[in-house]
N, C-alpha and C positions, 0 to 999 in steps of 0.2 A: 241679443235676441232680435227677430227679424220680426220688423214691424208690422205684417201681414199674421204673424204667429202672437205676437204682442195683443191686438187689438181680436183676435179669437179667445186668449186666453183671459182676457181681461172683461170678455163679453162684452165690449162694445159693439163690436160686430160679431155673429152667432156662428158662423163658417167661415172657415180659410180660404174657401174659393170664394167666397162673397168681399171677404178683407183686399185679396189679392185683385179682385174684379174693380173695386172702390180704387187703390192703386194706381193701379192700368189708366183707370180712366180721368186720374187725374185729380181725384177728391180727396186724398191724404197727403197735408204738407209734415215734416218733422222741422222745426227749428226754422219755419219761412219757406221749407222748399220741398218742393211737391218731390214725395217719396216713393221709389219704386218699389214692391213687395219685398225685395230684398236689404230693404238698409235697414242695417242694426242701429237697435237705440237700447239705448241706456237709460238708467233713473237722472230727471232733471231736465231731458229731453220735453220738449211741448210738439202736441202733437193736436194738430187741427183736423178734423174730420167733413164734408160734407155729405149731408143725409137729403136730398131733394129741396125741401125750404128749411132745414135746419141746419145750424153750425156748432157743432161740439169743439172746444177749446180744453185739452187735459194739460198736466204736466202727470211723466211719467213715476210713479215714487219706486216699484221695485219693478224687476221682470222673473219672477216665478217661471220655471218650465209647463209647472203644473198647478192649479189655484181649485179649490172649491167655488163653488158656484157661490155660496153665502158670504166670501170673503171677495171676491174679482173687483169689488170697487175699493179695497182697500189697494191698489196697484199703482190708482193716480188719486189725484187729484183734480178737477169741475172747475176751470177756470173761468171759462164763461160758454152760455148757449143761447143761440140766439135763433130766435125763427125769421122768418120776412116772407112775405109776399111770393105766390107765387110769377114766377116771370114770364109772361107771353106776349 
């Protein structure tokens, strides 16, 4: 599954063009390295997010095509999150 379709389905991120936007701009690593909307990932894959002063750290556990909204955190796994300061 592609990790821009991955992180909408999983409701991390709320829209595909918002995942794909994150992407682009360099704020999704898979496994250490910043991922383009298109790289597939798999279950056990770690996936790092940044959110403005936040850092989400997952490990992937399945890739569902399609998830219920009340199940989408059952997908990974909350490795760590960390906020900081904003930077200016």
């Amino acid at each position: 599954m592609r990790i821009d379709k991955f992180l909408k389905v999983s409701r991390i991120i709320k829209r595909r063009t918002v995942a794909r936007g994150a992407c682009d701009d360099g704020r999704v690593r898979v496994n250490g390295h910043v991922a383009k909307p298109g790289r597939e990932v798999e279950p056990e894959d770690r996936v790092e997010v940044e959110f403005g002063n936040r850092i989400l750290e997952i490990e992937i556990l399945q890739t569902p095509s399609h998830v219920p909204a009340a199940k989408a955190q059952e997908t990974y796994r909350v490795i760590r999150e960390d906020y900081h300061e904003d930077r200016e």
